[in-house]
C-alpha positions as a Markdown table, in Angstrom:
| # | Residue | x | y | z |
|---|---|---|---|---|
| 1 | Unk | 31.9 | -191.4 | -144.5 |
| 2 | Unk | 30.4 | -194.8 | -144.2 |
| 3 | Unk | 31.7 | -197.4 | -145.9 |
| 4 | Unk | 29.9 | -198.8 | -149.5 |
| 5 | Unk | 29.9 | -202.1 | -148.8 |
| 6 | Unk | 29.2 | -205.1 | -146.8 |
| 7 | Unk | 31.4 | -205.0 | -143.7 |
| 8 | Unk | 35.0 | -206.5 | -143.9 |
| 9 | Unk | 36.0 | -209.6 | -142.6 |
| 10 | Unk | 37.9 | -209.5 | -139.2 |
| 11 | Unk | 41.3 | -208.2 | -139.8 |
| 12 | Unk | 44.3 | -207.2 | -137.3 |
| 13 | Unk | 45.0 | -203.5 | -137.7 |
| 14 | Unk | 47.9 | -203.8 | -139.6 |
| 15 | Unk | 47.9 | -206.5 | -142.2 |
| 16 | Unk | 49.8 | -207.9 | -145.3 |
| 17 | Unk | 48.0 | -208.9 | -148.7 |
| 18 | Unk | 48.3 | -212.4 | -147.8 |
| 19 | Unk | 45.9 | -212.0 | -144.6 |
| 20 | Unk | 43.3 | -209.9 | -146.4 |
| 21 | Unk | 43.3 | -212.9 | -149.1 |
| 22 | Unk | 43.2 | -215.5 | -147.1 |
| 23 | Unk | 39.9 | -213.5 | -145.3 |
| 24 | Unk | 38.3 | -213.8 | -148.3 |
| 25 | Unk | 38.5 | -210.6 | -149.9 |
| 26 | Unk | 39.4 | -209.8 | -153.6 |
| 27 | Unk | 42.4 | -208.2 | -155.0 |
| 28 | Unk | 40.2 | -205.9 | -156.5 |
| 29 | Unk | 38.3 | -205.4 | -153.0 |
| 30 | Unk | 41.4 | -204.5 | -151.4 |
| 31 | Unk | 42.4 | -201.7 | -154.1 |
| 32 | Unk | 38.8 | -200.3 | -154.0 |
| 33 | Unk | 39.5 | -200.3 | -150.0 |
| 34 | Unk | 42.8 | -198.4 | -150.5 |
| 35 | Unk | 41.3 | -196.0 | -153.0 |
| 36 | Unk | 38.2 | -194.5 | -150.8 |
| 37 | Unk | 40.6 | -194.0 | -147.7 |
| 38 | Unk | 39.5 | -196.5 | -145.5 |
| 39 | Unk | 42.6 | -198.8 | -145.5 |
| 40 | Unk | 45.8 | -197.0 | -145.7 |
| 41 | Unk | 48.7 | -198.8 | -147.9 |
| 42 | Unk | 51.9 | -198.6 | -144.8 |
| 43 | Unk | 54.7 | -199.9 | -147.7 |
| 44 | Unk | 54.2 | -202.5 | -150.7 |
| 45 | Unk | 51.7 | -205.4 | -150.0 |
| 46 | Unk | 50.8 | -203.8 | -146.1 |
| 47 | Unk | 47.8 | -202.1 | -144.7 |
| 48 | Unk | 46.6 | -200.5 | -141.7 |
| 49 | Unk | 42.6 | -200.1 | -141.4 |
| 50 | Unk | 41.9 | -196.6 | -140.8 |
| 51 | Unk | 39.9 | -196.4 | -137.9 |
| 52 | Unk | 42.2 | -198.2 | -136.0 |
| 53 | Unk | 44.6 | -194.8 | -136.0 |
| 54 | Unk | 42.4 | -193.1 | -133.3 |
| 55 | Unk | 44.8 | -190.0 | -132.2 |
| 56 | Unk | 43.2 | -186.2 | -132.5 |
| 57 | Unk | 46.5 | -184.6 | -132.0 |
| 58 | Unk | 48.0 | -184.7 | -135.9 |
| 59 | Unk | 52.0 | -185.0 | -134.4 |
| 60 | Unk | 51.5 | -187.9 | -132.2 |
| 61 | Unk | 49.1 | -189.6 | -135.2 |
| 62 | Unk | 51.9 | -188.7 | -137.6 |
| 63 | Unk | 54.4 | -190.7 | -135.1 |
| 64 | Unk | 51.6 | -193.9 | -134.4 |
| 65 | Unk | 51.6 | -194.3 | -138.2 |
| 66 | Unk | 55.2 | -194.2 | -139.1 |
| 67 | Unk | 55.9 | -196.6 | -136.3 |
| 68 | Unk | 53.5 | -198.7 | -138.2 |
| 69 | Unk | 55.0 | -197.9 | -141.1 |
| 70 | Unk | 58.5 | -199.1 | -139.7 |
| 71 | Unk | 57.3 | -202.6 | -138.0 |
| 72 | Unk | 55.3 | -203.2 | -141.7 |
| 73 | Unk | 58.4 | -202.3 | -143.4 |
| 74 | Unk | 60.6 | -204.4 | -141.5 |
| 75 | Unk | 58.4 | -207.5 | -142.1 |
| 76 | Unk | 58.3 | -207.0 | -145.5 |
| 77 | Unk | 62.0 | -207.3 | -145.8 |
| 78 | Unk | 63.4 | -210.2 | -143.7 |
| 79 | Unk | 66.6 | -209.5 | -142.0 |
| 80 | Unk | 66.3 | -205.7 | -142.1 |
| 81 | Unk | 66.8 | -203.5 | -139.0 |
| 82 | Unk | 65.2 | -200.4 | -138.1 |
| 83 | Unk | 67.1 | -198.0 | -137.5 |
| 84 | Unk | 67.9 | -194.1 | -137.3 |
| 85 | Unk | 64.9 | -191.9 | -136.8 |
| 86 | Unk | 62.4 | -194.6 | -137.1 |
| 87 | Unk | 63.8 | -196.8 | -135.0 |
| 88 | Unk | 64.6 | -193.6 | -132.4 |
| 89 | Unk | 60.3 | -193.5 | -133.1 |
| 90 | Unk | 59.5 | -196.6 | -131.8 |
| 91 | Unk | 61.6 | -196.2 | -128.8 |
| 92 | Unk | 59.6 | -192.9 | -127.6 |
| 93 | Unk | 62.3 | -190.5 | -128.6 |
| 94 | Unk | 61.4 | -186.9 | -129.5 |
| 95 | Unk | 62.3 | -186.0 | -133.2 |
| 96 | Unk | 62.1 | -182.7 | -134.4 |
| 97 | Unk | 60.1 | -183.9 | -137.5 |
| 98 | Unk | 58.9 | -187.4 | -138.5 |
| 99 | Unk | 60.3 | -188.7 | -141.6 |
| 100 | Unk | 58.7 | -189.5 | -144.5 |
| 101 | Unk | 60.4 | -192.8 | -145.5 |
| 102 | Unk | 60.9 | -195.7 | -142.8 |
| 103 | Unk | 64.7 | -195.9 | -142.0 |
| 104 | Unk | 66.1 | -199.4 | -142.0 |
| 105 | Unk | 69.6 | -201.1 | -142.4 |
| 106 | Unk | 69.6 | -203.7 | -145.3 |
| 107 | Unk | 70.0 | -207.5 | -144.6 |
| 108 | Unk | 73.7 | -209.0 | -146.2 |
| 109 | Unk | 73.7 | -208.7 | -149.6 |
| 110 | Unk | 70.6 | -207.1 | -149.6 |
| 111 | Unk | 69.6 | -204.0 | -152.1 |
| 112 | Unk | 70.2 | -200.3 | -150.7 |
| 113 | Unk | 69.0 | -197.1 | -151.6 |
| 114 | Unk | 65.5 | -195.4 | -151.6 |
| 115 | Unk | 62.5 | -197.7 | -152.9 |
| 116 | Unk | 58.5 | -197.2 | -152.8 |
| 117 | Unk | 59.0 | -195.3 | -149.2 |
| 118 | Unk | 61.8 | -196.7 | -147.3 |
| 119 | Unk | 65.3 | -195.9 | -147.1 |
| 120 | Unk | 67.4 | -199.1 | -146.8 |
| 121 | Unk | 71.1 | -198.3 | -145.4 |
| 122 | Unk | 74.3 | -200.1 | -145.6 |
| 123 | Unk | 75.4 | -199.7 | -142.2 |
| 124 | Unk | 77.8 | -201.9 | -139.9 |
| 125 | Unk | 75.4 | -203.4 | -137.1 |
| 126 | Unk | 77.4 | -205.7 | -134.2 |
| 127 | Unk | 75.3 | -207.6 | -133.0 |
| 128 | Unk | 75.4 | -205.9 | -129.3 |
| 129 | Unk | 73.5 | -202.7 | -131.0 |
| 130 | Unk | 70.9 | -204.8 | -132.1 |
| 131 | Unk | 67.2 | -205.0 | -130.1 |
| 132 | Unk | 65.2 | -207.8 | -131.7 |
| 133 | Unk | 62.1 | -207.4 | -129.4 |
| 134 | Unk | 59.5 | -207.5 | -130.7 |
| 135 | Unk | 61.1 | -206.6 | -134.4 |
| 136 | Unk | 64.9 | -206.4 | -135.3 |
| 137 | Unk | 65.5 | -202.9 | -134.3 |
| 138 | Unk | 68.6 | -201.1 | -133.1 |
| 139 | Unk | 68.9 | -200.3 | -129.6 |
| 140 | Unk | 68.6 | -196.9 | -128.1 |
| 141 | Unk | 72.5 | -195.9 | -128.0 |
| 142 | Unk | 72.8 | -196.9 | -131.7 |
| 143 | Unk | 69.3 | -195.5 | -132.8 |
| 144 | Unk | 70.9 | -192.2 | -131.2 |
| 145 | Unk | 74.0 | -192.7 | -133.1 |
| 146 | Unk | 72.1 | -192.9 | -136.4 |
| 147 | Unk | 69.7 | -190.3 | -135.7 |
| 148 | Unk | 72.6 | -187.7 | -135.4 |
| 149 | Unk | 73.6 | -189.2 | -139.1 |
| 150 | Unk | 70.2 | -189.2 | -140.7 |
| 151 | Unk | 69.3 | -185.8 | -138.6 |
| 152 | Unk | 72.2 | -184.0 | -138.0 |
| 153 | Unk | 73.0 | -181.7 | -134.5 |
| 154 | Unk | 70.3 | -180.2 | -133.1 |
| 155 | Unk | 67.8 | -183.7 | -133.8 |
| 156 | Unk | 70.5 | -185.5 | -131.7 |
| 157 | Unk | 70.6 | -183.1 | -129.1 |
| 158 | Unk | 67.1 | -182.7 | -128.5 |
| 159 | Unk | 66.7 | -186.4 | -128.8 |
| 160 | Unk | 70.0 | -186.9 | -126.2 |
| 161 | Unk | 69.0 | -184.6 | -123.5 |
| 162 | Unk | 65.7 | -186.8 | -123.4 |
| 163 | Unk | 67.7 | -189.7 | -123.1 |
| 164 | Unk | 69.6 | -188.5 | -120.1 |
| 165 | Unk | 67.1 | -187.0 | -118.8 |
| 166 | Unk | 65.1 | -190.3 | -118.7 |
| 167 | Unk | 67.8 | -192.0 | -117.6 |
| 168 | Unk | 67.7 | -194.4 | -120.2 |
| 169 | Unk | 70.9 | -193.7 | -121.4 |
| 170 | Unk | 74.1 | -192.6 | -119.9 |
| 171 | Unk | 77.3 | -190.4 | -121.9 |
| 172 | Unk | 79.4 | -193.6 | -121.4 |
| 173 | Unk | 76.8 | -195.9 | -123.5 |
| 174 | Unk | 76.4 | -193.2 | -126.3 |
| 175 | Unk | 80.5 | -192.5 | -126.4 |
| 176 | Unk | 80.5 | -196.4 | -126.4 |
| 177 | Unk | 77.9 | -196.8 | -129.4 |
| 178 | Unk | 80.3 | -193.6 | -131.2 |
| 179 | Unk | 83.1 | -195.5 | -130.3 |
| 180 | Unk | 82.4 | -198.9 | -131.3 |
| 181 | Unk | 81.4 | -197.1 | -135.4 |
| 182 | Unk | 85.1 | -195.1 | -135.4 |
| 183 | Unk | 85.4 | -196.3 | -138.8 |
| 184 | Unk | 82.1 | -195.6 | -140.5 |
| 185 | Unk | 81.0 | -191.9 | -142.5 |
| 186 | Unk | 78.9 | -189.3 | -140.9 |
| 187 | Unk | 79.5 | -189.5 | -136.8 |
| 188 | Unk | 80.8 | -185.8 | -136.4 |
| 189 | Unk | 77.5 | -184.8 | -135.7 |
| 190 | Unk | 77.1 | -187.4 | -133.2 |
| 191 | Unk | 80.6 | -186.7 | -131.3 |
| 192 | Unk | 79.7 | -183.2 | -131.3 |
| 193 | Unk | 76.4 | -183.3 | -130.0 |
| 194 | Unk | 77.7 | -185.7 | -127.3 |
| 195 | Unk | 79.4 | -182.8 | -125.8 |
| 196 | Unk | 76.6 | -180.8 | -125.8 |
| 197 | Unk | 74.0 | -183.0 | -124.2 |
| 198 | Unk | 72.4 | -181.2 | -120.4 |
| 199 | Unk | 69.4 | -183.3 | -119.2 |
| 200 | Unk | 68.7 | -180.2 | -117.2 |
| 201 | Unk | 66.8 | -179.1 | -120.1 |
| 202 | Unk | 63.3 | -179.8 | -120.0 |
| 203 | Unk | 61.8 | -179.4 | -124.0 |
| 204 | Unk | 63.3 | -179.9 | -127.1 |
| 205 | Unk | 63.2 | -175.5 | -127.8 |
| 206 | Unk | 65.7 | -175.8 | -124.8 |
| 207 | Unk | 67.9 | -178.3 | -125.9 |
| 208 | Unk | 67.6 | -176.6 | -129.8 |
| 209 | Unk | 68.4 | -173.5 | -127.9 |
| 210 | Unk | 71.8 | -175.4 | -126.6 |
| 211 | Unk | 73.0 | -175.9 | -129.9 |
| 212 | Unk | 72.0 | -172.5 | -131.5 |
| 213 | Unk | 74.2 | -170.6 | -128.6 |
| 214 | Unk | 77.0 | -173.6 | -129.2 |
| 215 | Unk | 76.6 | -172.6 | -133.2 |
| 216 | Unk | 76.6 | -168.6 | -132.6 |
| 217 | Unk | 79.2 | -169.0 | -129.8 |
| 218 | Unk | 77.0 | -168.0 | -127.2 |
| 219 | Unk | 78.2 | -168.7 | -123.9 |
| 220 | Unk | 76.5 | -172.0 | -122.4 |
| 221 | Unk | 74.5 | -170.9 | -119.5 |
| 222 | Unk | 72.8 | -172.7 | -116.7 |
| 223 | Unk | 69.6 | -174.4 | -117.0 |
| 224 | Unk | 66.5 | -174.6 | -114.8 |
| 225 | Unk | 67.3 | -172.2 | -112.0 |
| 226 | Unk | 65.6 | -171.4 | -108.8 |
| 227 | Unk | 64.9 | -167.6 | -108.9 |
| 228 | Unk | 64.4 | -165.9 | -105.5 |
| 229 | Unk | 63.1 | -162.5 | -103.7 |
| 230 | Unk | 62.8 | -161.1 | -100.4 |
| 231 | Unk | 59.6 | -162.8 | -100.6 |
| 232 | Unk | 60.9 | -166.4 | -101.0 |
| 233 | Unk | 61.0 | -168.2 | -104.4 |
| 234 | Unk | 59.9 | -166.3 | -107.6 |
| 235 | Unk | 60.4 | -169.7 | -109.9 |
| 236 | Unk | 62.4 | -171.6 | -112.0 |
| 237 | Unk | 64.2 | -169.4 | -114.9 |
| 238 | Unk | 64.9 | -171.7 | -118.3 |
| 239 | Unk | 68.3 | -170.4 | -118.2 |
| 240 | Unk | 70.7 | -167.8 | -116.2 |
| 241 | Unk | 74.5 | -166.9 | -117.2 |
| 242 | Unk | 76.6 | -166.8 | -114.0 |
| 243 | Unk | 77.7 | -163.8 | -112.9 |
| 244 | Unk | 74.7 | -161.6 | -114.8 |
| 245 | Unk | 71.2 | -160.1 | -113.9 |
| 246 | Unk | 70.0 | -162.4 | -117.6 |
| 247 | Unk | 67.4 | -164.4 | -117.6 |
| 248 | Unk | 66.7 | -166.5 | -120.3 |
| 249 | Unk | 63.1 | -168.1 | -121.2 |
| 250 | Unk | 62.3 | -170.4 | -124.1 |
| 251 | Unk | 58.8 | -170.1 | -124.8 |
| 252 | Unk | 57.7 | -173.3 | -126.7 |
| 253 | Unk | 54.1 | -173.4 | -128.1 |
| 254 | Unk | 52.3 | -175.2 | -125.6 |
| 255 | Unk | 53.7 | -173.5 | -122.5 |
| 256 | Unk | 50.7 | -171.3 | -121.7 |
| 257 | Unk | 47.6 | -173.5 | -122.5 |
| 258 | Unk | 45.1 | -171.7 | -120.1 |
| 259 | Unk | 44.2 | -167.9 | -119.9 |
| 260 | Unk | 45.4 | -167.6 | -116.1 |
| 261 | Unk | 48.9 | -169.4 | -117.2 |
| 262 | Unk | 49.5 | -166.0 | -119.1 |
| 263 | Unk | 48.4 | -164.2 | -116.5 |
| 264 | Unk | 50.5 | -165.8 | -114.1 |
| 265 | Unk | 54.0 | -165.9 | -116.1 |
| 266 | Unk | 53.2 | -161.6 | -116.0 |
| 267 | Unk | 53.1 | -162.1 | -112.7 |
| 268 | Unk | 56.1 | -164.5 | -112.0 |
| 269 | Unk | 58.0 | -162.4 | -114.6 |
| 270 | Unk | 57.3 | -159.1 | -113.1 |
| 271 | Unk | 58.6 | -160.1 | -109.6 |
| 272 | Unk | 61.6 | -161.3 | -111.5 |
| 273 | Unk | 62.5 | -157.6 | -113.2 |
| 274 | Unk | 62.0 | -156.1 | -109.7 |
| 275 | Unk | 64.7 | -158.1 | -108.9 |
| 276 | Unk | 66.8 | -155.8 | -111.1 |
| 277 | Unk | 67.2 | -158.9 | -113.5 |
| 278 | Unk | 66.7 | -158.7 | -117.3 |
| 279 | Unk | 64.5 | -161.3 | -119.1 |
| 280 | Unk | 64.9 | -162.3 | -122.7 |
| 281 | Unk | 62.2 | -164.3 | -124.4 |
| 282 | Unk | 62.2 | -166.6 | -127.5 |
| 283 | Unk | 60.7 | -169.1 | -129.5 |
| 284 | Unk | 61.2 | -171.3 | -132.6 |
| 285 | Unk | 61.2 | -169.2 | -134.9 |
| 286 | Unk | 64.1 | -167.0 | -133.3 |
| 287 | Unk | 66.2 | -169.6 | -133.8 |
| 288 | Unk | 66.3 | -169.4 | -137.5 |
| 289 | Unk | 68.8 | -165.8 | -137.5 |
| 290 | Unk | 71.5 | -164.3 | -135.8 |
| 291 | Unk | 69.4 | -161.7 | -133.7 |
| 292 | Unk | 68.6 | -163.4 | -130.6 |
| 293 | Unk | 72.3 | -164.3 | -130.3 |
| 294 | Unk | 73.2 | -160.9 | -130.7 |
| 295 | Unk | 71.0 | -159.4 | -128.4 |
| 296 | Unk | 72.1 | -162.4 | -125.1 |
| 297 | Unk | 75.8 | -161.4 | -126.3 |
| 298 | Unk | 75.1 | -157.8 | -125.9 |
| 299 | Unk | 73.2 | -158.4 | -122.4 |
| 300 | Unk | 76.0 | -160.4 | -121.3 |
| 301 | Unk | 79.1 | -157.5 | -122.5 |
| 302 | Unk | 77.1 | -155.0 | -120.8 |
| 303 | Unk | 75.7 | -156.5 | -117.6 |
| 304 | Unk | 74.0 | -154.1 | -115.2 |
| 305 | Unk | 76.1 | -155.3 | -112.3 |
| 306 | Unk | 77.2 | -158.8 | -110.9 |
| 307 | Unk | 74.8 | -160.4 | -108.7 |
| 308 | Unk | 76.0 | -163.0 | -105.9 |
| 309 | Unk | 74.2 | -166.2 | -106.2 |
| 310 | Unk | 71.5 | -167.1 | -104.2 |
| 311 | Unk | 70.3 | -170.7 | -102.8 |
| 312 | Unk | 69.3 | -172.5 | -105.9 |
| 313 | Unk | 70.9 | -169.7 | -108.1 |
């Protein structure tokens, strides 16, 4: 809807009230802005024009705002840190969901607790875990750290495996960042998921999937295999268990975006069952009961026969 009013003076996207004053608009201008939807208030006394969010797919808007969200917040309250799942945000981590309040450690002295959309923590911080370009934000070993606090297991895993997997991280600098907190609340999560990280894994259903098998005692299997035939490579399974025919597949939502892609997993899949190997699918949602573990444990008691391993297998 087109605005009801002569145009706006030049503002940066994301502003304070101090800016839009000194611009020459009105208190009472920049409530009637907030009001109709065309500024949108980030935390108390910041604002982000609207049309400056220009992202169709609604996750990775949701993500663009909150780290907008977080860099307002952190100027709005000198000598905070970002931290946990926001700052794990603005470092390109995957999270499972994006918070609705911007994460930050408190200054010294300064007031904790959950105000007017941001959750302020009083949180050791040495000053080796702190990033402070190009805002005071923790740095990606300790934004892990917190994110297993703030998001418990399976946020760190999926969040981990990227890391890895990226390279950006190594286990030595996340034991290190565990390490250096021994004393502080909440870090079993975070020791736990350490030894659960595989940066063979490839999406965050596979690394979610990792944790569900670790929580219904599932053996671990092996990730991203090389499946063969007699006519030469078939594909790469998600997941195989040694010393079975089972195939494991997590199916995440965007894996098939095309018509032929479903027509050619039938394929790929059927050449895999004449291989005398037995495929089990899942997705999200089979992650929320007991019966997918139950039906892998009772593939794996009652394999059809052993099958020797194969290059890439």
């Amino acid at each position: 809807m087109p605005a009801l009013h002569a145009p706006d003076p030049a503002l940066p996207p994301l502003f304070d009230l101090g800016t839009a004053l000194a611009a020459g608009m009105t208190r009472d201008q920049v409530r009637q802005r907030v009001r109709s939807g065309e500024w949108l208030r980030m935390c108390r006394g910041w604002f982000l024009r609207r049309e400056s969010l220009d992202e169709p797919d609604p996750h990775l808007a949701s993500r663009r705002l909150h780290q907008l969200r977080s860099v307002a917040a952190a100027r709005r309250v000198p000598g905070s840190t970002v931290c946990g799942p926001s700052a794990a945000i603005l470092h390109g981590l995957p999270v499972l969901e994006v918070p609705d309040e911007v994460h930050l450690i408190a200054p010294p002295d300064g007031w904790t607790g959950h105000r007017a959309g941001l959750r302020l923590h009083e949180w050791v911080l040495p000053d080796h875990h702190l990033d402070v370009a190009p805002l005071r934000l923790t740095t990606l070993p300790r934004s892990w750290v917190d994110l297993a606090r703030v998001n418990g297991l399976v946020g760190a895993v999926v969040a981990g495996d990227h890391l890895l997997r990226a390279d950006a991280a190594t286990h030595v600098d996340l034991a290190r960042a565990i390490g250096e907190l021994g004393g502080s609340q909440l870090l079993g999560h975070a020791r736990t998921a350490l030894g659960l990280l595989e940066p063979r894994r490839e999406s965050p259903l596979e690394s979610a999937s990792g944790c569900y098998f670790h929580q219904h005692d599932v053996p671990p299997p092996q990730w991203q295999v090389d499946l063969f035939d007699d006519d030469g490579f078939i594909g790469r399974a998600d997941c195989t268990w040694d010393g079975t025919r089972l195939v494991g597949e997590a199916d995440g939502r965007f894996k098939y975006l095309a018509p032929d892609d479903l027509y050619r997993e039938k394929r790929r899949e059927d050449r895999i069952r004449a291989t005398g190997r037995y495929v089990i699918r899942w997705g999200w949602t089979d992650l929320q009961t007991d019966r997918l573990a139950r039906r892998i444990l009772a593939a794996l008691e009652n394999p059809t026969r052993s099958v020797a391993r194969t290059p890439g297998m």
